[in-house]
N, C-alpha and C positions, 0 to 999 in steps of 0.2 A: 580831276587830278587823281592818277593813281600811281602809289609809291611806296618804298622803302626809307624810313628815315633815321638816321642811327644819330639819336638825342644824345649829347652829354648834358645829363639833369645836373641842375647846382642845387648844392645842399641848403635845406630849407623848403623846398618845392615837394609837393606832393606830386604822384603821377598822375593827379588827376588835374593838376595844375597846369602842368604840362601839354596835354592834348588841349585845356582850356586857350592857350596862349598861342598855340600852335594852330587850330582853327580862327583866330581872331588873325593870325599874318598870312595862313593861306585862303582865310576862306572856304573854308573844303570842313562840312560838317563830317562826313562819314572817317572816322576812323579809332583804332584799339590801340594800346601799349600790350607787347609780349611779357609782362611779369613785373609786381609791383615794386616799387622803392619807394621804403621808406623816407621820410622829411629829410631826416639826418645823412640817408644817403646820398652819396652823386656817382654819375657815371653813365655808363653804358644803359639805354632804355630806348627800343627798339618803336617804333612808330610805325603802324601800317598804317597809309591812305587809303580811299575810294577802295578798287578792284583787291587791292594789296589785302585787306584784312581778314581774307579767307584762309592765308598762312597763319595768321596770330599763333594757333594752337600747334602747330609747327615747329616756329620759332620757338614757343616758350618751351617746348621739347629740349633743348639744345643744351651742353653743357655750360656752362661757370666758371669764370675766374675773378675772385675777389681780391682788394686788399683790405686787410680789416684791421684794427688796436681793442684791445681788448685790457683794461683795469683790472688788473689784481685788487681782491678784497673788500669791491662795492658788490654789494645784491641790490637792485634795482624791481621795481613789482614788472618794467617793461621789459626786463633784461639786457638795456641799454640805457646808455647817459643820462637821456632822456624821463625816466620815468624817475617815479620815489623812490629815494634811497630807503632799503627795508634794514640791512645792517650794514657796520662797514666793520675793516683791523685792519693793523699791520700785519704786513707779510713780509716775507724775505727770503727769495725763493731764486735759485740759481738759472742760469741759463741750459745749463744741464740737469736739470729738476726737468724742465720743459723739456728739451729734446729728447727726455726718457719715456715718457710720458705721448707725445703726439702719435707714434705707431699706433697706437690702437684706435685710432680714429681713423685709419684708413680704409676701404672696403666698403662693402655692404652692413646696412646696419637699420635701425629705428631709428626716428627721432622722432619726439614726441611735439607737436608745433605747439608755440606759445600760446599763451591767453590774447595779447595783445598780436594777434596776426590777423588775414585778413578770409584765413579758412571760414568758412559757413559750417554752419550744425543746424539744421533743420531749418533752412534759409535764410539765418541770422549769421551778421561776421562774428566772428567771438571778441573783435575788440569792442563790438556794442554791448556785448555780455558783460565784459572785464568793466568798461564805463558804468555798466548799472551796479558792479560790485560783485558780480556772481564770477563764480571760477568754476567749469564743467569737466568733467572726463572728456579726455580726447585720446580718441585711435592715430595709435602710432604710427608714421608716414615712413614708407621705406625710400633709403636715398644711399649714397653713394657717394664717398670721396676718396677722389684720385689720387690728390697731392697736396700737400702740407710745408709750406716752407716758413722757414723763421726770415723775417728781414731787416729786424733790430729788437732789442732789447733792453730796456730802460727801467727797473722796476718801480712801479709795479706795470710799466707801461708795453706791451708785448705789440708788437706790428707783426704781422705773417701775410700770406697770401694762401688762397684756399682754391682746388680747383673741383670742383663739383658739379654734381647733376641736379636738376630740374628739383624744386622743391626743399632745396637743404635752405635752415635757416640760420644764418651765420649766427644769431644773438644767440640762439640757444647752444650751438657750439660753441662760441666763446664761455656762456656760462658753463656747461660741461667743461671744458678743458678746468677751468678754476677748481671744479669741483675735484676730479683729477687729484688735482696738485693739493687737497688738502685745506682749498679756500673757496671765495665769492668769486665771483667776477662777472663783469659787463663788460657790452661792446661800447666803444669809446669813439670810431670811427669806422667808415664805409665806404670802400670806392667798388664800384662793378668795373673790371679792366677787360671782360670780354665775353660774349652772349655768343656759341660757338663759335664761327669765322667770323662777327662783326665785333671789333677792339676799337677801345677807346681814343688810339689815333687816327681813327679816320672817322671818328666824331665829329658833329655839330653843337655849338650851343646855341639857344632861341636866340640870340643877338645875331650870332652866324648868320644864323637861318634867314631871320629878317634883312639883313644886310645883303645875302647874296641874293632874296626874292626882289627887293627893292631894283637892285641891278639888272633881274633879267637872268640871272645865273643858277636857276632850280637844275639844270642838270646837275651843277658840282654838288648839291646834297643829297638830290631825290634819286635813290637807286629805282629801277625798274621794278613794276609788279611779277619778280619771278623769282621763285625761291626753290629747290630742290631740300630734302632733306638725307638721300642717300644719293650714292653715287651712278650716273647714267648713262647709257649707250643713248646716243641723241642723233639725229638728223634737224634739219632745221631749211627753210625756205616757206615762199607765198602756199606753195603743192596746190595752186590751183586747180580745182578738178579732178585730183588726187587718178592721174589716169596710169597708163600702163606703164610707164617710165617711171613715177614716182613709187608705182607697187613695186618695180624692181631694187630701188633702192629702199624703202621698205623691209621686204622680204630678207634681203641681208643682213639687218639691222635689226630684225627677230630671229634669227638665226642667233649671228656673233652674241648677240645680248643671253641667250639662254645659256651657249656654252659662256660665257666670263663672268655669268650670272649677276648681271648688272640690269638696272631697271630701265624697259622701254620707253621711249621717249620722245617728242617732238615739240620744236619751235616753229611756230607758225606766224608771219606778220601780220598786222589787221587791215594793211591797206596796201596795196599793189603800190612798189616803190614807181613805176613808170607814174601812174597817176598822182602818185603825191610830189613831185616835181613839174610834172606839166601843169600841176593845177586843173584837169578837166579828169571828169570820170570817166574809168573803165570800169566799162559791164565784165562780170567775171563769169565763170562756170560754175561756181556755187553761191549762196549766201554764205552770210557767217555763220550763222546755225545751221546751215547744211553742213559746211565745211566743217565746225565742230562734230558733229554726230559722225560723218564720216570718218574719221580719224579715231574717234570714241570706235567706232565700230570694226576699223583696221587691225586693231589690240593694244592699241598703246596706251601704257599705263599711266602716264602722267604727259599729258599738253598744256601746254604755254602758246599763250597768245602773245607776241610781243607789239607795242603799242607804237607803230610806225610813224613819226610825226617831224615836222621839219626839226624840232630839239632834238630827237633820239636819232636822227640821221644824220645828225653833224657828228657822233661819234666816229672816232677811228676805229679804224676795222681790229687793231692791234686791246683799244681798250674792251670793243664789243668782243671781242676773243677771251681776254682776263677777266672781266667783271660778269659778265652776263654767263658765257659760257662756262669758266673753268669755276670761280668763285659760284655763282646763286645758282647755277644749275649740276656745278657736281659733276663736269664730263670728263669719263673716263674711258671713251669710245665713242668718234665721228664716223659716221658713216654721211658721203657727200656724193651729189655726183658732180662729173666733171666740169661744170659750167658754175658752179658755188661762187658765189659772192656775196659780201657784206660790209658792212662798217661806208666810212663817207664815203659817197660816188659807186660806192662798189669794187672800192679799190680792194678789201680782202678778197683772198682766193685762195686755188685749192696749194698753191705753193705757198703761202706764207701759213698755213695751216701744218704744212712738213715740214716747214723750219721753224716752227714754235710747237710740236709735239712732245720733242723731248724737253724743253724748258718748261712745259705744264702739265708731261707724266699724261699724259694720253697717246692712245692709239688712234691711228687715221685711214681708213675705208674707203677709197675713190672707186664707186659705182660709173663704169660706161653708160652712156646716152641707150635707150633703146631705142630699136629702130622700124621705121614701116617704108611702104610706098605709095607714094600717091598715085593721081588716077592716070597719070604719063607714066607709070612705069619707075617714077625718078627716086633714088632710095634717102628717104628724110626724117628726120629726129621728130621723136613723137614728143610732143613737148604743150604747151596750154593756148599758145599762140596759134599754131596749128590747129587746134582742134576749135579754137575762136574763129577761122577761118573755115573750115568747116561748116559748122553750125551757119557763117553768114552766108555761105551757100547753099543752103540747106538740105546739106548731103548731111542728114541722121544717122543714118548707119553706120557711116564709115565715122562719123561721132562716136556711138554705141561701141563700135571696134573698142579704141583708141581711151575711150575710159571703163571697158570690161562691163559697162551695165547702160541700160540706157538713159538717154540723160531728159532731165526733167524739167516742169516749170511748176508748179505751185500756187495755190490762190483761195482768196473769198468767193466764192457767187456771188452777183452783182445781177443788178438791173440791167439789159439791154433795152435794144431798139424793138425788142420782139418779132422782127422781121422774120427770121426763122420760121416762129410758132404760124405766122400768116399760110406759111406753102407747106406745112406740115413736119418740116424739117425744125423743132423746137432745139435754143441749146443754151448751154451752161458757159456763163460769160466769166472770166473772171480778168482780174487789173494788172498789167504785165509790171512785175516788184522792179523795185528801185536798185539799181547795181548790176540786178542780175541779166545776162545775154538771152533776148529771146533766136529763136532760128529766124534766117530769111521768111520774108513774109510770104507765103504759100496755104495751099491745104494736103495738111498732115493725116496720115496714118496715126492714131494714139491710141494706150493706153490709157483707162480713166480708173484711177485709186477712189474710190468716196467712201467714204467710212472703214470697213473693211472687206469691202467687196471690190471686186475687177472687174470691168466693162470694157469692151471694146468701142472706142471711139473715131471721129471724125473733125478733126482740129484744123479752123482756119485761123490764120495769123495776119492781119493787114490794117486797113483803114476804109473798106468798107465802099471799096472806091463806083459800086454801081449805086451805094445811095447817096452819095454825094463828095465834094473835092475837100479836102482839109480833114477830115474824120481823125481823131485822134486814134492809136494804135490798139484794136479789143483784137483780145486770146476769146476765140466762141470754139465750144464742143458739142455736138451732135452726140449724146450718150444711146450707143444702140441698144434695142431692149429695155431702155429705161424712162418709168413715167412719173412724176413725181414732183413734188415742190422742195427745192434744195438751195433756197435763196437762204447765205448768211450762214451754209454748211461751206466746208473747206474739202477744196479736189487737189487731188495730183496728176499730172497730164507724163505719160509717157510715149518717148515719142519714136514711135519705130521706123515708117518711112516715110518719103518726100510722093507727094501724090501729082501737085502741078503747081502754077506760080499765078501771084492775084490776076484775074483781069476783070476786064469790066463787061457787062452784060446789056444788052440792049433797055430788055423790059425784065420783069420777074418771072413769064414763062421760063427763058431762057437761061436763068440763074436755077429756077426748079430742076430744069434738065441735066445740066449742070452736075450739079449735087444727086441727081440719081444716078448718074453715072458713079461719080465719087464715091458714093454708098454703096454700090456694086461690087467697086474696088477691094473696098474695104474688106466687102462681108467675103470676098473669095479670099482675100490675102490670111481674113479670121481661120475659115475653112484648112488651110494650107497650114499653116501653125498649129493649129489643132491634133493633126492627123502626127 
């Protein structure tokens, strides 16, 4: 379970009560709260799940808005309600006493954080300090407040609303302002009304919570694990294979992004929307940690993986637009290409994306299809499907074209049949990964990565069919030049051309002959590359 959960805590609850109650209805041990509240407060208290709690320190980045009441005339040792009262008076003090007074709390400033907070001093919180009776010097926190509104006035009872950055502590402002005005004062009450974009109306309480999980209804609380904290130039799709079409839209997309100086970006799904409807797997052209690294390696500064599952695909394309897009990621420039689609069935596209631009203040970027031809001559979209087709013919090259580098398989060494090592021909076997597309079964021209070295290879792909019928499907390399024991080391298989397709061999002279021909192949094609 991975997610965004925007808690209204009730007052009396610790935040750590909170995650307590909150893993006992989900289930789900891994997760953080963005920024403490106190017992007495309630409100707004942000819940990362699973994958989500990599944002925490993010989130708790984010500005502030409180409501707070503040008592004239109490000193408190907590600086709220709560603690021992240390003096008390009458006061009598105007509404316009106050409102002369709050200006100078606006701006950049110090605040000194209280005894009873949850800051550390040499890996102690200081309310275990304040508990033993000790009171320490503390370094003053620099913070910042926006805005200051009065919202009633009762003396000695003050209510306002505070809007503030990360780290102000409303009690100790409260008690400043008293100070201010010539008296004491505590906080008296607490509400957090909003943690940057996340407001207390579109809140859950734990009852909520548990109500809508009971029903089956975690979409209506759990926001997606994606958060943005500045504003972004985005593209978003599967980008299978990340090949020539998707660099071109890409490359636009790092262009616009540096002139509007917005930060680079991509959504990427974690599971082929075709296969999570049919229910059967599709082998892809990368893994996921390929496909991460790749896009890592493209330039783009911040990727999202978004967590494709039959609950997140029943959103509407309309909600997947506001919530994911404009809200958690900040988009203030799509760049798409023409075939875009999202939200249920696929129903969004790149026209409902032009007619909800200006209602969500982004710009919109429609990248043409690029284009090749195939081996008729006939002029067709370079696209992932195609190049899946490709591969099952085991036309490599015109693979290599079509994603600018050539494409790979990956692996352990493994234990063979040893058949190889018998005719002199020894190879490096490894177990063809789960998901991912191998080529038509044949024998390959490759590249061999092993450690940090490059080898020229001899890659057959099949089931082995002259030593017997049923064979399960082994990736075996003939590494040229190379002698060694590299079982339980990890290869990369690069795959440059198509040599011929499996057949069967009488005896194993004729499988030997075979393969010296093949190795011929090779070592002239080495030659030619070289030169």
């Amino acid at each position: 379970m991975d997610g965004i959960i925007n808690v209204n805590k009730e007052k009396g609850m610790t935040s750590f009560d909170v995650l307590r109650a909150l893993r006992r209805i989900l289930r789900e041990k891994k997760m953080g709260h963005t920024g403490t509240l106190d017992p007495m407060a309630e409100g707004v208290l942000l819940v990362c799940v699973g994958k989500a709690t990599k944002y925490v320190d993010a989130l708790m980045a984010k500005e502030k808005i409180y409501q707070a009441e503040l008592t004239l005339g109490i000193e408190t040792d907590t600086e709220d309600s709560t603690g021992k009262i240390l003096s008390e008076e009458e006061v009598s003090i105007s509404k316009e006493d106050i409102e002369k007074i709050l200006p100078r709390f606006l701006g950049k400033q110090e605040q000194i954080p209280p005894m009873y907070s949850a800051k550390k001093l040499e890996g102690k919180k200081l309310y275990e300090l304040a508990r033993e009776g000790k009171t320490v010097e503390r370094k003053p926190s620099q913070i910042e407040i926006f805005a200051l509104e009065i919202l009633s006035y009762d003396c000695p009872k003050l209510r306002f609303r505070i809007h503030c950055s990360k780290g102000t502590y409303i009690r100790t402002l409260c008690k400043d302002i008293g100070e201010a005005l010539g008296t004491k004062a505590c906080m008296s009450a607490l509400l957090r009304e909003q943690v940057g974009e996340f407001s207390l109306k579109n809140s859950f309480s734990l009852s909520e919570i548990e109500k809508l999980e009971g029903e089956g209804k975690r979409d209506t609380y759990l926001l997606p694990p994606l958060y943005s904290k500045e504003n972004t130039i985005l593209t978003f799709g599967k980008f299978d294979g990340l090949h020539l079409g998707h660099q071109k839209i890409f490359e636009e997309l790092f262009k616009e992004g540096k002139a509007e100086n917005l930060v680079p970006s991509v959504l990427s799904f974690t599971t082929h929307p075709s296969a999570l409807f049919s229910g059967e797997r599709q082998d892809l052209l990368c893994t996921e940690d390929e496909h991460f690294t790749r896009l890592q390696n493209a330039g783009f500064s911040q990727i999202f993986l978004f967590p494709l599952t039959l609950e997140t695909a029943k959103m509407s394309p309309e909600k997947f637009l506001e919530n994911i897009l404009v809200k958690a990621l900040k988009v203030k420039h799509l760049v798409v290409g023409t075939d875009c689609s999202f939200g249920y069935k696929g129903k969004g596209d790149v026209a409902l994306l032009q007619e909800k631009a200006e209602d969500f203040g982004y710009k919109l970027t429609v990248v043409e299809k690029a284009l090749t031809q195939d081996a008729t001559g006939k002029s067709v979209e370079i696209s992932s499907t195609y190049i899946r087709k490709c591969l099952e013919e085991g036309a490599v090259e015109e693979t290599a074209r079509l994603l600018g580098r050539y494409y790979t398989l990956s692996g352990t060494v493994v234990h063979g049949k040893k058949i190889g090592r018998s005719i002199n021909f020894p190879t490096a076997n490894i177990l063809p990964k789960e998901g991912k597309l191998c080529p038509m079964e044949g024998v390959y021209h490759t590249r061999v990565l092993l450690g940090k070295d490059y080898y020229e290879g001899m890659t057959s792909i099949g089931k082995n069919p002259s030593v017997a019928e049923n064979n399960p499907l082994t990736i075996e390399t003939h590494i040229l030049g190379f002698q060694g024991d590299i079982y339980g080391e990890k290869l990369r298989l690069e795959f440059i051309s198509f040599i011929r397709e499996q057949r069967h061999f009488k005896d194993i002279e004729e499988l030997k002959s075979q393969l010296e021909k093949d190795l011929a192949f090779v070592e002239e094609e080495s030659k030619k590359r070289e030169s």
